[in-house]
C-alpha positions as CSV (number, residue, x, y, z in Angstrom):
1,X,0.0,0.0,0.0
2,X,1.4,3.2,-1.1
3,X,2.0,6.3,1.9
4,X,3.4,8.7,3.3
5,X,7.2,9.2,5.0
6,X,8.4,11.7,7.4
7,X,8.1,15.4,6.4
8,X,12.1,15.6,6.2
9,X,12.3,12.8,4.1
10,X,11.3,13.4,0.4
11,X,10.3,10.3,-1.5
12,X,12.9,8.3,-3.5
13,X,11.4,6.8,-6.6
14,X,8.2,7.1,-8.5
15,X,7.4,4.3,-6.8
16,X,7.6,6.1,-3.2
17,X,4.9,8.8,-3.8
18,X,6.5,10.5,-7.0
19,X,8.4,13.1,-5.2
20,X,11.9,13.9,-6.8
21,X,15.1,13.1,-4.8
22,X,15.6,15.8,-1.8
23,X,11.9,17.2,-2.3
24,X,10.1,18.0,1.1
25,X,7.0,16.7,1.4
26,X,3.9,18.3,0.8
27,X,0.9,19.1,3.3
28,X,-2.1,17.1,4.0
29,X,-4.4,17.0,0.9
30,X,-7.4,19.2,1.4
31,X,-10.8,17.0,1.1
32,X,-12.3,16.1,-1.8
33,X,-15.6,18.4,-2.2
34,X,-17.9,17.3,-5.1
35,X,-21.6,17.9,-5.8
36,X,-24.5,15.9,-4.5
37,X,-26.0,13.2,-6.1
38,X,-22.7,12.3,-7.7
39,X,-20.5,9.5,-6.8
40,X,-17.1,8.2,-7.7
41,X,-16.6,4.9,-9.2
42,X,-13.5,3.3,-9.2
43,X,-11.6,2.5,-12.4
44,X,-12.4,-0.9,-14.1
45,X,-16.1,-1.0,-12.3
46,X,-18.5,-2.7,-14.0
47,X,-20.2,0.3,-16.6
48,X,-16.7,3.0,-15.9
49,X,-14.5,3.5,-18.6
50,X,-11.0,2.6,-17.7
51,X,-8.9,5.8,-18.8
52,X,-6.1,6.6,-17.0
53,X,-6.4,9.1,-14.0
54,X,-4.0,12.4,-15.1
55,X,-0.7,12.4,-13.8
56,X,-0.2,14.4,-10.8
57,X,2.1,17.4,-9.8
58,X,3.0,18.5,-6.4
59,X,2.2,22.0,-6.1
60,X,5.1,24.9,-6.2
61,X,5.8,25.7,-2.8
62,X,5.4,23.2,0.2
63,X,2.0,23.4,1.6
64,X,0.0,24.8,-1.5
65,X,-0.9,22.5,-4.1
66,X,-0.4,24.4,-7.4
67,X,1.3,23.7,-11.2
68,X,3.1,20.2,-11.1
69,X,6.9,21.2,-12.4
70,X,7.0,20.0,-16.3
71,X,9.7,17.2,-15.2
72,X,7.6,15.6,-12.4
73,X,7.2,12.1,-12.8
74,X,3.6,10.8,-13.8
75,X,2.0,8.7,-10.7
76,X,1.7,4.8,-11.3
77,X,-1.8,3.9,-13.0
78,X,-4.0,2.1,-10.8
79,X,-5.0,-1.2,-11.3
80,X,-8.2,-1.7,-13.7
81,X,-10.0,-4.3,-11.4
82,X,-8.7,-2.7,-8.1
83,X,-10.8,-2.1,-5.4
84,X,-11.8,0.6,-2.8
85,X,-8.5,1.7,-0.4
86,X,-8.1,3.8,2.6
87,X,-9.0,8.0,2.3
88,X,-10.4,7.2,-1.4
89,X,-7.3,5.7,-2.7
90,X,-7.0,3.0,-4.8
91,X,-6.8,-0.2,-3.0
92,X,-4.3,-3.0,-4.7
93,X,-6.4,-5.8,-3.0
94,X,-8.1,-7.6,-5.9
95,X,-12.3,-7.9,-6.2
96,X,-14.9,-5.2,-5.4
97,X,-15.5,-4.3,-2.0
98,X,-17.7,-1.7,-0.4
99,X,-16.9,2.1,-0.7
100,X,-16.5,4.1,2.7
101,X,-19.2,5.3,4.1
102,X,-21.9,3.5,1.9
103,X,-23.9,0.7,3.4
104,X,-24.5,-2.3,0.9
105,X,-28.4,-3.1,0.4
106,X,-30.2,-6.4,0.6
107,X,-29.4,-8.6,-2.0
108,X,-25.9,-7.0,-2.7
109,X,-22.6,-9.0,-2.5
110,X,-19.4,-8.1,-2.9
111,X,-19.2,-10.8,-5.3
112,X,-21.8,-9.4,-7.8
113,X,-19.1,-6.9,-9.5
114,X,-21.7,-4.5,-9.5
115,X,-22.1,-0.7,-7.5
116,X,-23.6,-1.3,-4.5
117,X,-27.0,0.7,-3.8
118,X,-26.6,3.6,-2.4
119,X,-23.2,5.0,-3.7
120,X,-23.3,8.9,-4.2
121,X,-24.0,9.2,-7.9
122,X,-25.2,6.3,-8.9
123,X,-27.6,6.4,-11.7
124,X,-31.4,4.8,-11.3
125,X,-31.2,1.5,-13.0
126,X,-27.3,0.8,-12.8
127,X,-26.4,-2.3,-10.9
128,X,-29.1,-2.0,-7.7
129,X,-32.0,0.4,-7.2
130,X,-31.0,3.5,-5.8
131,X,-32.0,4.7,-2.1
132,X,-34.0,7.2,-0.4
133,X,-32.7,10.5,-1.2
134,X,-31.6,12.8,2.3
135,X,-34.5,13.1,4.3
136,X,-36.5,10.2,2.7
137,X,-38.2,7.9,4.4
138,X,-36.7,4.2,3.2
139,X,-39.4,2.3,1.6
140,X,-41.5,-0.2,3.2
141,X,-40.5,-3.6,1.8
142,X,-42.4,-7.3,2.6
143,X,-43.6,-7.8,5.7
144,X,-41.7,-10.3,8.0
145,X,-42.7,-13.9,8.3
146,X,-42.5,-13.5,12.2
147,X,-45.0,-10.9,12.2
148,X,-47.2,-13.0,10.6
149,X,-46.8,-15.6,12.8
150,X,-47.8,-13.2,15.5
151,X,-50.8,-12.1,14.0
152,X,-51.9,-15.9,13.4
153,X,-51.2,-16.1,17.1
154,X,-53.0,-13.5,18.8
155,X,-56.1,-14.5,15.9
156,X,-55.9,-17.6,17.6
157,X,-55.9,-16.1,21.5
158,X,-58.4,-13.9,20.6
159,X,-60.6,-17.1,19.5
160,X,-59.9,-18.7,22.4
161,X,-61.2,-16.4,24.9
162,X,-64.2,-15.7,22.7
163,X,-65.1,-19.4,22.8
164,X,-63.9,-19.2,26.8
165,X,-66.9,-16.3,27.0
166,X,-69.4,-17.9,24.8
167,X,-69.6,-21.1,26.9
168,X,-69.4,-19.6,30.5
169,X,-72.5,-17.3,29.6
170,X,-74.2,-20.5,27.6
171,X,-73.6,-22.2,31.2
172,X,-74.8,-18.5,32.9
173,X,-78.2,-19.7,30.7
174,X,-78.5,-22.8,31.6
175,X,-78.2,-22.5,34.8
176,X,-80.8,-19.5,34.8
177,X,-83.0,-21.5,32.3
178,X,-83.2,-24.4,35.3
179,X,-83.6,-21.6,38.1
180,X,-87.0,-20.3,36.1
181,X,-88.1,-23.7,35.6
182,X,-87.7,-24.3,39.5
183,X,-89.3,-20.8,40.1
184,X,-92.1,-21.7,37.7
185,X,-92.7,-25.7,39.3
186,X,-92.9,-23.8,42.5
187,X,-95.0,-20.9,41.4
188,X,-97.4,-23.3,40.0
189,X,-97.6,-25.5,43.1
190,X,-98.1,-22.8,44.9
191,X,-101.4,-22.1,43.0
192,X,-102.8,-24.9,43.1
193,X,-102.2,-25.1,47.1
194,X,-104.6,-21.8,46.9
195,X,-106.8,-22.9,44.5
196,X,-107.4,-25.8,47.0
197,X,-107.5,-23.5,49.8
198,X,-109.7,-21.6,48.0
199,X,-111.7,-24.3,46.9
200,X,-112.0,-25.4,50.7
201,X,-112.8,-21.8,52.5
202,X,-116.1,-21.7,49.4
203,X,-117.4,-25.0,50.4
204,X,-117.0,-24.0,54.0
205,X,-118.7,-20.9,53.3
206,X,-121.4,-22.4,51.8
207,X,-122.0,-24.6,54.1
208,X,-121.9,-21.8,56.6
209,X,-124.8,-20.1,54.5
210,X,-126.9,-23.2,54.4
211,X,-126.2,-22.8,58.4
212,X,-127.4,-19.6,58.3
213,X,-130.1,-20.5,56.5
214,X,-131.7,-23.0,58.5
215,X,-131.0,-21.2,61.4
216,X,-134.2,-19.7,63.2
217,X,-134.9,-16.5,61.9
218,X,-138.6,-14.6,62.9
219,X,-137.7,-11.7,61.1
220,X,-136.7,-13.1,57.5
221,X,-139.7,-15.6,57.9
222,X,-142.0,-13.1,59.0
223,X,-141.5,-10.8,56.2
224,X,-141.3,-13.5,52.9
225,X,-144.7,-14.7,54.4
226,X,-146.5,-11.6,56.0
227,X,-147.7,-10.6,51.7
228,X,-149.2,-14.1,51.3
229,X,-151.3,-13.6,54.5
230,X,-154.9,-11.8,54.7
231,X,-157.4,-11.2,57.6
232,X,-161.0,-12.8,56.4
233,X,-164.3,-12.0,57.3
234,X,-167.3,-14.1,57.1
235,X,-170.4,-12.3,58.2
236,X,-170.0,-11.8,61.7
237,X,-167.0,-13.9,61.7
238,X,-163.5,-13.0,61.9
239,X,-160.5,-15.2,60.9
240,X,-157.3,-15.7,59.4
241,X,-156.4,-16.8,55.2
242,X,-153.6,-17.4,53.7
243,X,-152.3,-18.0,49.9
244,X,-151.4,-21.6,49.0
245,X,-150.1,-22.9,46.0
246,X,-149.6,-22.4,42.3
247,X,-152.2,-20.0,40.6
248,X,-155.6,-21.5,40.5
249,X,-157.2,-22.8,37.1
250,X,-158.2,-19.6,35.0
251,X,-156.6,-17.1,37.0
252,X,-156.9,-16.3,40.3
253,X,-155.3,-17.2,43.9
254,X,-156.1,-20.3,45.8
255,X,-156.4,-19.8,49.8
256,X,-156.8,-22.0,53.0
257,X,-159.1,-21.4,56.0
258,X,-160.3,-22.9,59.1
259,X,-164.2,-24.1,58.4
260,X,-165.3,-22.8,61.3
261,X,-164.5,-19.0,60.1
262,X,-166.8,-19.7,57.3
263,X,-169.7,-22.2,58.3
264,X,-172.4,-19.6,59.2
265,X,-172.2,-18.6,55.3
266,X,-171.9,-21.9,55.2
267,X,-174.7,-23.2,56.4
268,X,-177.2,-20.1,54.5
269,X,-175.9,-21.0,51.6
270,X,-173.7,-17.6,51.3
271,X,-170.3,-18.1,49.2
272,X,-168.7,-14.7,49.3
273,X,-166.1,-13.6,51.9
274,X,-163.9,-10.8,52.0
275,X,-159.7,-10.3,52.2
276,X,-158.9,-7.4,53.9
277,X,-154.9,-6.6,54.0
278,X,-154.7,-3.0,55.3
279,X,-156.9,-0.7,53.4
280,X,-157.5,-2.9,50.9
281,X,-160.4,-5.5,50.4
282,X,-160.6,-8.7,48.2
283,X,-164.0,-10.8,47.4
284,X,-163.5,-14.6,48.0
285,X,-165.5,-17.5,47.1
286,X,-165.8,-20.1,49.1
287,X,-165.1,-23.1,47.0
288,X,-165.1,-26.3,49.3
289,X,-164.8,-27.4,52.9
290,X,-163.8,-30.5,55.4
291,X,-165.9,-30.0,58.2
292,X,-163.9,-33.2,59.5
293,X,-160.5,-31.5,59.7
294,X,-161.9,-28.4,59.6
295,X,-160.6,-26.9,56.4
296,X,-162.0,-24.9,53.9
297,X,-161.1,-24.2,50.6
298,X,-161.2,-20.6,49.2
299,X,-160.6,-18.7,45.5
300,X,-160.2,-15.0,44.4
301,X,-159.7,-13.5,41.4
302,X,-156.8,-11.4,42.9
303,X,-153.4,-12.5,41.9
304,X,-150.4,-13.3,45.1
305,X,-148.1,-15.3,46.0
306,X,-148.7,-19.0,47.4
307,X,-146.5,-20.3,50.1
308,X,-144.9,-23.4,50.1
309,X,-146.1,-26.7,51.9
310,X,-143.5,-28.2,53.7
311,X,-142.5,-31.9,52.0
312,X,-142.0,-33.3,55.3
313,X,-143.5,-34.0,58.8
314,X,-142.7,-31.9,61.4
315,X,-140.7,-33.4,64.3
316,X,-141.0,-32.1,68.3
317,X,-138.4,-29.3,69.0
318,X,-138.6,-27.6,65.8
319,X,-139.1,-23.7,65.6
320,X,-142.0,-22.4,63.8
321,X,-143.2,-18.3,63.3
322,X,-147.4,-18.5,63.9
323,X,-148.7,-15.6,61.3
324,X,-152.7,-14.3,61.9
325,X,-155.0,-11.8,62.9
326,X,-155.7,-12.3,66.5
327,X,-159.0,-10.3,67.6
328,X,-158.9,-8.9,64.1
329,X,-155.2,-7.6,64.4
330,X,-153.7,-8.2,61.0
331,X,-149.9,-9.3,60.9
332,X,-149.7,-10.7,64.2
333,X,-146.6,-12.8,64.7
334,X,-145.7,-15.0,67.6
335,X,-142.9,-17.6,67.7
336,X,-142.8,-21.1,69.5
337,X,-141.4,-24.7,69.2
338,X,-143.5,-27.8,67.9
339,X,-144.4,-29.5,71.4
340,X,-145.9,-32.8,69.7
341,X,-147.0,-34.2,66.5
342,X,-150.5,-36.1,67.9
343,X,-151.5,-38.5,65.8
344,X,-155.4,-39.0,65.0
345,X,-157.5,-40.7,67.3
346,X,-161.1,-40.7,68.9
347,X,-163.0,-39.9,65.1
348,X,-160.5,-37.0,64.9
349,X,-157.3,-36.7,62.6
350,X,-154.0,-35.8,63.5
351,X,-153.0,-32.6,64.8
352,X,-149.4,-30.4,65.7
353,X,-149.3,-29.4,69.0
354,X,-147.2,-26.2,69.7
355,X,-146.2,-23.6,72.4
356,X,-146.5,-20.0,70.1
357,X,-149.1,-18.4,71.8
358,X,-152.4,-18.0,69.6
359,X,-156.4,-16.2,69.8
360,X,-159.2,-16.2,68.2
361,X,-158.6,-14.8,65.1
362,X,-155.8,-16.4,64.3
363,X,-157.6,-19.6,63.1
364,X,-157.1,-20.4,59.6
365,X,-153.7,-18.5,60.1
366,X,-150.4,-20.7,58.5
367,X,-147.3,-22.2,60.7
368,X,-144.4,-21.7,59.3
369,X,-141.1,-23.9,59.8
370,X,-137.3,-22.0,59.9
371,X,-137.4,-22.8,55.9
372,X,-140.3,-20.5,54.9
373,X,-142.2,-23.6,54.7
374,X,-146.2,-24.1,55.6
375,X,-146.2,-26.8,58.3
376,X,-150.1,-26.8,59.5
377,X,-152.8,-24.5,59.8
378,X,-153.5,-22.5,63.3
379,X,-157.0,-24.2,64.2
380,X,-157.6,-23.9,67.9
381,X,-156.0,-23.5,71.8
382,X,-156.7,-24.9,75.0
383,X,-159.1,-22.9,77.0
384,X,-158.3,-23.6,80.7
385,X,-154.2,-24.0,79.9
386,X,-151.6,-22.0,78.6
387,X,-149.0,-22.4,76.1
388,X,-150.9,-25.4,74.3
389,X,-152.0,-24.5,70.5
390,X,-153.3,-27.1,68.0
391,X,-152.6,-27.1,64.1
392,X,-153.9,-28.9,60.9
393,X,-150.8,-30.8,59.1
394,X,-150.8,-29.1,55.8
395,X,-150.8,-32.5,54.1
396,X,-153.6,-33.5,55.2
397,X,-155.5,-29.7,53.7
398,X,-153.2,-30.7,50.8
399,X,-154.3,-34.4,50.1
400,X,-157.8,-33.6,50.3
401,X,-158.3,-30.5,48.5
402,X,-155.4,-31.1,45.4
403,X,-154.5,-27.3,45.4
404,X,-150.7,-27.5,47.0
């Protein structure tokens, strides 16, 4: 490698630097300034013409570079195929090697014999794409195969954890599915323990109102009977009527009567009594009579309400409501208990004895059970003894006459 000696030592021989014998040696070479974008290729590059570099002539006074003397000896020409040396110098080592300063691009190799990309002044298109310019961002080129792997890999994370989610919140439905099955098994139990319940307190309560029912009540029986009831007055006679029945053939009300309120009319031959409720006043006829049980059968044209006959027998103990006009007072009501059911005896028939206190004027008057029902007919009292009343079992009125 050609250099420099000492600054008192001139250089021998061409060979030594090119300074003549006893010549002091120049300065340090200024730098090299040349314009941007060019570059400097070395001789024999691939695409540079190999002419010979000019000779070169020390300058005229030491430390100025100036005219080379006419007799200076001309440099030694550097190899054609001579590659890049130290401070921009021709290097003797054989085959291309990178310039200073320049960084060799992907796919360059010293090996190729071509510039490397990047060298100041290379053309576009000559040996390797040229580089970003100053201040140029370096282009993008392919992305790495380990980024892709990365993306693969957190595609595949992010998978996972969506498939983590998506069964804990199918088990989340499951499990809150089963809850509002439970919640709807118990719900619907739970119903049908209060429909039972329910079911239960009704029955109960209408058992309680059939209670209530039969239960002994003056007042209610008193007033569903009281319209069906009439004072009567045969000629001099005063008694008690009552309606009995469904409406009578043709129109009209069917009533029952004690004979002896009406056997004086009776007996003349008279047929026409009179109802008398309040202020008003209904004709009868009298239709029939059973002197034997003392019933008589009576008809207006008037239209009212029958009461019912009762379907069975009364029994000793039970309550009954005595309705009539004692000593011509309308809407008399006394209460009592059936004391006996006498059976019929001595050419008489049977007969209800009971405790409600009675007077003349209630005969012909009806007894009425706890139901609303007719139970006999008020016919007559003990006259030396109190508390004893006597009545005509309404099936035996009903059995003979065929108007219940």
């Amino acid at each position: 490698m050609t250099g420099y000696g000492s600054a008192d030592k001139g250089p021998t021989g061409p060979g030594d630097g090119g300074f003549p014998p006893g010549t002091a040696r120049p300065g340090p070479l200024p730098p090299r300034i040349e314009p941007v974008g060019s570059a400097y290729l070395p001789p024999g590059a691939p695409g540079q013409p190999s002419a010979p570099r000019p000779a070169w002539s020390p300058p005229a006074q030491p430390g100025q570079w100036g005219a080379a003397p006419a007799n200076a000896p001309a440099p030694a020409a550097a190899p054609a195929a001579s590659g890049w040396g130290h401070g921009g110098a021709p290097s003797t080592t054989p085959g291309p090697s990178t310039p200073p300063g320049v960084t060799p691009g992907p796919g360059w190799s010293p090996a190729s014999g071509s510039t490397p990309p990047g060298v100041p002044g290379q053309p576009p298109g000559h040996g390797h794409p040229q580089g970003p310019g100053p201040g140029q961002p370096y282009p993008a080129g392919p992305v790495p195969a380990t980024k892709g792997r990365g993306l693969t890999i957190t595609a595949l994370v992010l998978a996972g954890l969506l498939a983590v989610v998506t069964g804990v919140q199918a088990y989340q439905i499951n499990r809150l599915s089963n809850r509002l099955g439970d919640t709807d098994s118990r719900v619907a139990a739970a119903q049908a323990a209060d429909g039972t319940r329910l079911d239960g307190l009704e029955s109960r309560a209408g058992a309680l109102e059939k209670q209530a029912g039969a239960a002994f009540n003056p007042e209610a029986v008193a007033s569903a009977v009281l319209p069906s009831v009439f004072r009567v007055r045969a000629g001099n006679s005063t008694g008690t009527a009552f309606a009995i029945g469904k409406p009578a053939a043709g129109g009209g009300t069917n009533l029952f009567t004690n004979y002896h309120v009406v056997d004086a009319l009776w007996q003349t031959g008279e047929r026409e009594v009179f109802l008398e409720r309040t202020d008003q006043r209904f004709p009868a006829t009298i239709v029939r009579v059973d002197e034997a049980n003392d019933v008589a059968h009576l008809r207006t044209n008037g239209k009212f309400t029958g009461l019912v006959a009762a379907p069975a027998a009364v029994k000793s103990g039970q309550q009954i409501v005595v309705v009539g006009a004692p000593l011509g007072l309308e809407d008399s009501v006394t209460t009592g208990v059936v004391s006996a059911f006498r059976e019929a005896g001595g050419g008489e028939g049977p007969v209800i004895q009971f405790d409600a206190p009675i007077n003349p004027g209630n005969s012909g008057g009806p007894v009425i059970n706890g139901s609303k029902q007719v139970v006999g007919i008020a016919t007559a009292k003990a006259r030396n003894a109190e508390g004893i009343g006597l009545a005509v079992p309404i099936k035996v009125a009903c059995d003979g006459f065929k108007i219940c």
